[in-house]
C-alpha positions in Angstrom: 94.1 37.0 -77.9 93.0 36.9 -81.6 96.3 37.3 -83.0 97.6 34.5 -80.8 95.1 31.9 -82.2 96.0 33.2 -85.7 99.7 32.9 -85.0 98.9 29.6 -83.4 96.6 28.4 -85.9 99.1 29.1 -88.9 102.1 27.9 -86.9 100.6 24.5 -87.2 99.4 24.5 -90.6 103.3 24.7 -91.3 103.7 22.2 -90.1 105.3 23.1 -87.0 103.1 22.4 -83.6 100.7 19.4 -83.5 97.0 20.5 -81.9 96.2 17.8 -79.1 93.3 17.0 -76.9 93.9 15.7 -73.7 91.4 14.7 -70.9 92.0 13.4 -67.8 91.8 13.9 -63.6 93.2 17.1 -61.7 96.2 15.1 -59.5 98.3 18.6 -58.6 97.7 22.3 -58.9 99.5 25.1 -58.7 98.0 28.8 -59.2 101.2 30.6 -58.8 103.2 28.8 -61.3 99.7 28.5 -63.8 100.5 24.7 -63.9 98.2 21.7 -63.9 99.0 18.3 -63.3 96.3 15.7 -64.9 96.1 12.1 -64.7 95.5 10.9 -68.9 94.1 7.4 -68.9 96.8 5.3 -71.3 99.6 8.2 -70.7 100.3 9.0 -67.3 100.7 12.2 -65.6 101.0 15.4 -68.0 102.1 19.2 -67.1 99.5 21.4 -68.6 101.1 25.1 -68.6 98.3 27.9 -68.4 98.8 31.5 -69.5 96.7 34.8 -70.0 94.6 33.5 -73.5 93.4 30.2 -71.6 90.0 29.7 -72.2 87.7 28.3 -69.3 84.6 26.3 -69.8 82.7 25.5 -67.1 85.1 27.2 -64.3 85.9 30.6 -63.5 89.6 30.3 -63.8 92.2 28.0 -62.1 91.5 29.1 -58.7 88.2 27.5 -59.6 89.9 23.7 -60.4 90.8 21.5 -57.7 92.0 17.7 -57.8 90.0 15.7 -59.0 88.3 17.4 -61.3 88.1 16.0 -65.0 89.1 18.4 -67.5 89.3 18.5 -71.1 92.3 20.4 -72.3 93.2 22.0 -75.6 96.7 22.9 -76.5 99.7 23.0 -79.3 101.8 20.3 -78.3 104.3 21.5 -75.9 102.5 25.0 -75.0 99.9 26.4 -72.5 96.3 25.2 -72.9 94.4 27.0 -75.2 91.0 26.0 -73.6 90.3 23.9 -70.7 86.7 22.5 -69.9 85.5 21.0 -66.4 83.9 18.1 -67.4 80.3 18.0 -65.2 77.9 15.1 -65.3 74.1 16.1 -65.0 70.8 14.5 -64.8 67.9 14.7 -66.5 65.3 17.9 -65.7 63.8 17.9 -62.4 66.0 14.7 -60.8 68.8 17.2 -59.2 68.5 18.0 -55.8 70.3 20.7 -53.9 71.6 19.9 -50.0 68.7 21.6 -48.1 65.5 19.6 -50.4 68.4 16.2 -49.3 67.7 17.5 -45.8 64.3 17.9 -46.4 64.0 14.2 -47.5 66.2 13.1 -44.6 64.5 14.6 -42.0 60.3 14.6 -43.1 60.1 11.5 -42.5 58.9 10.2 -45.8 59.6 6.3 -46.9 63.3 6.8 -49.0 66.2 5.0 -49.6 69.3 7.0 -49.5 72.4 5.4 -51.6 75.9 5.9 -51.8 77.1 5.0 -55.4 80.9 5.3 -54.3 83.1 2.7 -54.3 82.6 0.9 -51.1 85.9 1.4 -49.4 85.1 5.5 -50.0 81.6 4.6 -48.6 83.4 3.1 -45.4 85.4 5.7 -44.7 83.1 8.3 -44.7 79.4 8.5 -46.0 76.2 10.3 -44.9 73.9 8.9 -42.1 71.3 6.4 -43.1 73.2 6.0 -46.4 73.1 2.3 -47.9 76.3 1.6 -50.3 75.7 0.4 -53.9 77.6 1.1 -56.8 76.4 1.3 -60.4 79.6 -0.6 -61.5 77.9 -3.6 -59.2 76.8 -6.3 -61.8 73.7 -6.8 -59.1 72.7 -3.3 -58.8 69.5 -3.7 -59.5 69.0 -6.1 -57.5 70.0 -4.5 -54.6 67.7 -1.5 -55.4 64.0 -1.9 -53.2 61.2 -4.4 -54.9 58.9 -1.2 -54.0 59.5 0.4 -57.5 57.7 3.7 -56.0 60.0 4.6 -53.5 61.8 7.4 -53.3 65.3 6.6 -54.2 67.8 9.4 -53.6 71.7 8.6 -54.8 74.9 11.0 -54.5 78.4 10.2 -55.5 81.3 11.8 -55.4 80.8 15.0 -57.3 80.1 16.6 -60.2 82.8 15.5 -62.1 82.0 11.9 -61.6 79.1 9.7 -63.9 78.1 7.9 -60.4 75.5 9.5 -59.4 73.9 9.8 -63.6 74.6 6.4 -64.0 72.8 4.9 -61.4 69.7 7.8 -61.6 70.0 6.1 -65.4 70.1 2.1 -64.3 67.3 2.5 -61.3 65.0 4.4 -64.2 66.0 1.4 -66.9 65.0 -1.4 -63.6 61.6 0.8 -63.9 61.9 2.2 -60.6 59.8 5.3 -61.1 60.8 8.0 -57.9 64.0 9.1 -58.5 66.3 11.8 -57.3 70.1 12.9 -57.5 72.3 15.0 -55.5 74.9 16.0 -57.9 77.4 17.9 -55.4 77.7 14.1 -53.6 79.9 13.7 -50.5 82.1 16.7 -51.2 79.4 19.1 -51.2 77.6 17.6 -47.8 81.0 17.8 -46.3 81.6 21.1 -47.0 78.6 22.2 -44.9 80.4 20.1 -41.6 77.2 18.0 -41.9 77.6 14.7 -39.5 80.1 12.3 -41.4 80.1 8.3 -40.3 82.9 6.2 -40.7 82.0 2.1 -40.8 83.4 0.2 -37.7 84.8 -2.6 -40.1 87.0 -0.2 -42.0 88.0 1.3 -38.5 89.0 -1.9 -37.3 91.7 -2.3 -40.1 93.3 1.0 -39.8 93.9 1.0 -36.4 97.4 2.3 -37.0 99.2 5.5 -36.4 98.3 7.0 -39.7 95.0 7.4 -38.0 93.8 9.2 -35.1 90.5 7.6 -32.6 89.6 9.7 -29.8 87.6 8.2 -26.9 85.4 11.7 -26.1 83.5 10.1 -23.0 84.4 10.7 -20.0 87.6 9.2 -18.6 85.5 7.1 -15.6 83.8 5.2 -19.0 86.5 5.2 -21.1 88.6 3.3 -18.5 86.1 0.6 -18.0 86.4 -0.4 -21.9 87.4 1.7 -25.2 88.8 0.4 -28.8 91.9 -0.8 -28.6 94.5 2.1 -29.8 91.7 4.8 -28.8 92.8 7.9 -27.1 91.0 9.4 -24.1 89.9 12.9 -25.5 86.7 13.8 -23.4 84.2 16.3 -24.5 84.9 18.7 -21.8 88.2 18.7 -22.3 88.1 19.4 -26.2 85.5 22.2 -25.2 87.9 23.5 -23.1 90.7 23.5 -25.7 88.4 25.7 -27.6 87.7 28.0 -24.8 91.4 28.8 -24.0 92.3 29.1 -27.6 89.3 31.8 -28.3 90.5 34.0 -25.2 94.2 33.6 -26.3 93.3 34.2 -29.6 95.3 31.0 -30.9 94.4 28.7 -33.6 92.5 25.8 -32.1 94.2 22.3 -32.6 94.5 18.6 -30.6 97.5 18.5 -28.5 100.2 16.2 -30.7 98.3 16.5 -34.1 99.2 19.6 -35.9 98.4 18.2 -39.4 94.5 19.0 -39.8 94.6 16.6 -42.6 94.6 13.7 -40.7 91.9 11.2 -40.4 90.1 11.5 -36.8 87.8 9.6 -35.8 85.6 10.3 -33.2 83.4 7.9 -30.8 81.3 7.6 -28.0 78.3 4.8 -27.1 76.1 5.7 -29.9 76.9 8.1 -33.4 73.9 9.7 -31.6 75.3 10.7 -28.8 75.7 14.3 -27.2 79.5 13.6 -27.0 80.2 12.5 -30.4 78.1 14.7 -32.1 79.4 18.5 -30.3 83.0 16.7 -30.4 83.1 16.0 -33.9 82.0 19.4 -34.5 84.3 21.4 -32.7 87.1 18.9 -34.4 85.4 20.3 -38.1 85.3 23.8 -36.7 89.0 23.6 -35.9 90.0 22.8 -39.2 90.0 18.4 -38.8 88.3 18.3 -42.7 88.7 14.4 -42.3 87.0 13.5 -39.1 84.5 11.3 -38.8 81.9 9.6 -36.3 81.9 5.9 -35.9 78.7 4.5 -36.9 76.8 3.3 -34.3 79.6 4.2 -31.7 81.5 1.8 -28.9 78.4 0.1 -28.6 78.3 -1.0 -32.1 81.9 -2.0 -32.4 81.5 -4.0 -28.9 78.6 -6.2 -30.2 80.6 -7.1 -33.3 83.2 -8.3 -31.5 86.2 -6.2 -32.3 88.8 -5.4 -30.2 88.6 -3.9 -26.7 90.5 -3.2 -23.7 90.3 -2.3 -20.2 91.8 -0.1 -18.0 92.9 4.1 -18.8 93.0 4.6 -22.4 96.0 6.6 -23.8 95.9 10.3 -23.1 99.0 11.7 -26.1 98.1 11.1 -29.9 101.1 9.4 -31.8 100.5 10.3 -35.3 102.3 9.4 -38.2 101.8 11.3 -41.4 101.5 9.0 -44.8 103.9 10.8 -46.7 102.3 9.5 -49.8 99.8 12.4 -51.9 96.7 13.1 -50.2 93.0 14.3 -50.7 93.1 18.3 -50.7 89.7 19.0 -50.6 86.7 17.9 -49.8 85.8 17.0 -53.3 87.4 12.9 -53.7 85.9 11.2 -50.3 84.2 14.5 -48.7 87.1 14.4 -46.0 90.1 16.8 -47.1 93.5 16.8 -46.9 95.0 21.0 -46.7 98.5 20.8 -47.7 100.6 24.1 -47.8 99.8 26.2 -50.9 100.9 26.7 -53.4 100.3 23.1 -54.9 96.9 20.7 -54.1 98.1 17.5 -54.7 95.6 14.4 -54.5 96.5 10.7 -55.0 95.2 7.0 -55.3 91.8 8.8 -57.2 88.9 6.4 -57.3 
């Protein structure tokens, strides 16, 4: 590896191979080619070629990158990166929280305010329950932050590799709000536990289309009375005995007519709360659906606000259409994943 810096080094004092720094998101990877595609700010998309000498900061090697990680890459102009860095965001001693003290938070019953600091169309397609959106990029953020400047305040984002979650930890202490907390792994890391995932009924309501899938998992005698207009009749018992079948057969469990397990499902029944949303949406995460979601607040919810309903027995096949345009391949962009075929993750449309 020595020699090759040394052979490298001189190469470009002669003039022959400029050194460049490049920095931008993980859009494509591919481990078996040792390729990285990155999104540069001002350039476009650039092929960054790995080999044996690559250097890793901050990850164990390229199985450890994913899109959209921010990375920092070294290289001669034209060759495989000498070094590449994972660019990470931290906080301040003592404000990062793992997932279990977030739970603890959640569920003790202490006065909190939990915030999501994603954009808000990430926040309505999938955020964590009792979650409030606000962004730091908002020019009234701290004005939508709690006149109680004692409160426990408790912000994630969308990763690591994103400032969200720093920067508003940073703008809440500058407002003089003096309780402050930050969990740094954001909506990727909660997903990747299968915690409960909400999905807003007003972003629902405009992607009612096939690229979507919205399972009505009451029974059928409720369903037909009313259901969401597009919804498909998928009850509980019915998805539990799916799972049933496919253990004693030994077959991988999916829904009938949706192969592609990176589709976004969503999941509803009267309440987010209730017994059939909540075992249904599991089963659907435990089956490999990395994008499904509850509806907040359920048929109930959407009912009261006046969105579209219908009568009579809802559909029983899923039509499904796959956007054939890049998609999320982890849970790490909007904590609900897309799993293409290796050997490439490709993600698109990064926040």
């Amino acid at each position: 590896m020595q020699k090759s810096f040394l052979f490298l080094t001189l190469f470009v004092l002669m003039g022959g191979v400029q050194a460049e720094t490049l920095k931008g998101r993980i859009a494509e990877i591919s481990p078996q080619a040792g390729t990285i595609v990155i999104q540069v700010e001002g350039k476009g998309r650039e092929v960054i070629g790995t080999d044996a000498d690559t250097r890793y900061e901050g990850a164990a090697g390229l199985n450890d990158l994913g899109p959209p990680d921010l990375i920092e890459v070294q290289r001669q102009e034209g060759g495989p990166a000498a070094r590449i860095r994972k660019v990470l965001f931290d906080l301040p001693p003592g404000l990062a929280i793992s997932i279990n003290e977030l739970l603890g938070i959640i569920t003790d019953g202490q006065p909190h305010q939990l915030y999501d600091t994603r954009p808000h169309d990430l926040f309505a397609t999938a955020h964590i329950p009792g979650a409030g959106s606000t962004s730091p990029e908002d020019e009234d953020f701290p004005g939508r932050l709690p006149a109680d400047k004692d409160m426990l305040l408790v912000f994630y984002g969308r990763g690591p590799t994103f400032p969200d979650t720093a920067a508003a930890v940073e703008q809440a202490e500058a407002a003089g709000h003096t309780n402050l907390k930050g969990y740094l792994d954001g909506l990727p890391g909660w997903s990747e536990t299968r915690l409960l995932l909400l999905s807003e009924a007003s972003w629902l309501a405009k992607h009612r289309n096939p690229r979507h899938v919205v399972l009505d998992v009451r029974p059928r005698t409720v369903s037909s009375r009313s259901h969401i207009v597009g919804a498909v009749a998928m009850p509980l018992s019915e998805l539990q005995a799916m799972s049933q079948r496919t253990i004693a057969g030994q077959e991988s469990p999916r829904l009938p007519g949706l192969s592609d397990r990176g589709a976004p499902v969503i999941v509803y029944a009267d309440d987010h709360t209730s017994r059939e949303a909540v075992r249904a949406y599991k089963l659907l995460r435990e089956w490999g659906y990395d994008r499904a979601t509850v509806l907040k607040n359920g048929f109930t919810g959407w009912r009261t606000a006046g969105l579209p309903t219908v009568s009579g027995p809802a559909a029983t096949r899923i039509v499904y259409e796959n956007d054939l345009a890049p998609a999320p391949s982890n849970p790490r962009e909007s904590g609900a994943a897309h799993s293409p075929p290796p050997p490439v993750r490709a993600v698109a449309g990064l926040p």
